[in-house]
C-alpha positions as CSV (number, residue, x, y, z in Angstrom):
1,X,134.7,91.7,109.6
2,X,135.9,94.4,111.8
3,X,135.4,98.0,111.3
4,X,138.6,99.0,110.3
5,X,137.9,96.8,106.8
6,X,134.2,97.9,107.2
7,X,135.6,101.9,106.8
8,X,137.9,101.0,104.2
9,X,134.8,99.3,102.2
10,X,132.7,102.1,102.5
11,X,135.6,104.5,101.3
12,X,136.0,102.5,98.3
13,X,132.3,102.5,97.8
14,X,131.9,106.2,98.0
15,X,134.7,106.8,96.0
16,X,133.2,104.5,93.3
17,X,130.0,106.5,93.3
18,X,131.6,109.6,92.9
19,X,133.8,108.7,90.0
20,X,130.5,107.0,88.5
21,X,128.6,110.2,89.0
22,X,131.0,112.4,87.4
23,X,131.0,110.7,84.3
24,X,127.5,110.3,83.9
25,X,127.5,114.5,84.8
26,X,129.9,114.8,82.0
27,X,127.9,113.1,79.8
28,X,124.4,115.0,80.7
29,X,126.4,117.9,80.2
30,X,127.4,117.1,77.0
31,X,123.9,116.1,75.8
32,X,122.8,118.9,76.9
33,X,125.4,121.0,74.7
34,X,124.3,119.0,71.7
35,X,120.4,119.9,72.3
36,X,119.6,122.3,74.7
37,X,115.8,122.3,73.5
38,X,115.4,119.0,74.6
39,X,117.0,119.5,77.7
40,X,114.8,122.3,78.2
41,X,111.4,120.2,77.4
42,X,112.8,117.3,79.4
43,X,113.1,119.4,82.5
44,X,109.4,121.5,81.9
45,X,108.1,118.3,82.1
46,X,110.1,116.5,84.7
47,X,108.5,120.0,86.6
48,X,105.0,119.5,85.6
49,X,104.9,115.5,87.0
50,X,107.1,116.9,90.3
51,X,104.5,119.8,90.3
52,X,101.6,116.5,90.4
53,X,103.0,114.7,93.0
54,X,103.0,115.3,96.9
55,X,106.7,115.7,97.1
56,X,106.4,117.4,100.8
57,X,104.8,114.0,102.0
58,X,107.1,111.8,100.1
59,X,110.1,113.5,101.7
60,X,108.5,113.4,105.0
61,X,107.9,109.8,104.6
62,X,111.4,108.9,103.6
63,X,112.7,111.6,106.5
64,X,110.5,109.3,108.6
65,X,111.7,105.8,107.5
66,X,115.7,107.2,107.5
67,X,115.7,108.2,111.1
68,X,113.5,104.7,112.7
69,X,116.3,103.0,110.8
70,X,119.0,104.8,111.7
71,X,118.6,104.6,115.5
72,X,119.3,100.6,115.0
73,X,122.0,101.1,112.4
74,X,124.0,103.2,114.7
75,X,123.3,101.1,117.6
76,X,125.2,98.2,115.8
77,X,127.8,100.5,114.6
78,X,128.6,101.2,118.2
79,X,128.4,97.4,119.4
80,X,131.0,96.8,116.9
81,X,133.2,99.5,117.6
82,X,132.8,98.9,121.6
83,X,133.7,94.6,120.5
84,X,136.6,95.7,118.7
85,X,138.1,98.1,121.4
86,X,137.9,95.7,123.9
87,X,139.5,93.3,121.5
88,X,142.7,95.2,121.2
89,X,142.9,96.2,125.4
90,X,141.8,93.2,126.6
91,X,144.6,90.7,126.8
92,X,144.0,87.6,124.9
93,X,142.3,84.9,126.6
94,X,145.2,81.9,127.7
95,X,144.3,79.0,125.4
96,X,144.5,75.6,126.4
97,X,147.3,73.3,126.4
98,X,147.8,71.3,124.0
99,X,147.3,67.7,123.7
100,X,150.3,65.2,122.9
101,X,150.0,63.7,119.5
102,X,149.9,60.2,118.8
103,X,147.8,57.1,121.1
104,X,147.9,58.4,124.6
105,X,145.6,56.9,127.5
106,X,144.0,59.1,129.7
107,X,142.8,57.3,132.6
108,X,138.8,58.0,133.7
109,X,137.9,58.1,136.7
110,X,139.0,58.8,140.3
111,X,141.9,57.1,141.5
């Protein structure tokens, strides 16, 4: 798969999550118009278990794990991109004739 259809993909992709996401805002917008006083409860207490955990360390963690896998991830990204440029410079290789068709005899051997 070459990186122009690789691009292409992830456009579609992100433009999939963001049509996703805005419906599901709407909708937690509109909840929230129907019952603000459970909106507010819901988010005291999605504070108080936030407020329990050691966010700083989980974000450090995850900052931690994103960058050892990026280093990799954008070291194929730029393998592919280098293969496909000298795909499209590089003249195509001559290809090899081709054989006649039917029962031919090839002699072995040196004469």
């Amino acid at each position: 798969m070459s990186t122009s259809k690789i691009d292409t993909a992830l456009g579609e992709a992100c433009r999939t999550v963001g049509e996703k996401w805005e419906a599901k805002r709407h909708c937690c917008e509109d909840t929230v118009r129907q019952s603000p006083l459970v909106a507010v409860a819901g988010a005291v207490a999605a504070g108080y278990v936030l407020n329990l955990l050691p966010v700083s360390r989980i974000a450090a963690t995850l900052l931690k794990i994103l960058i050892t896998l990026l280093k990799p991830a954008l070291l194929i990204y730029g393998a592919a991109r280098v293969a496909e440029y000298l795909r499209e410079s590089c003249p195509s290789t001559p290809k090899a004739p081709e054989l006649p068709a039917g029962n031919v005899s090839v002699p072995v051997g040196n004469p």
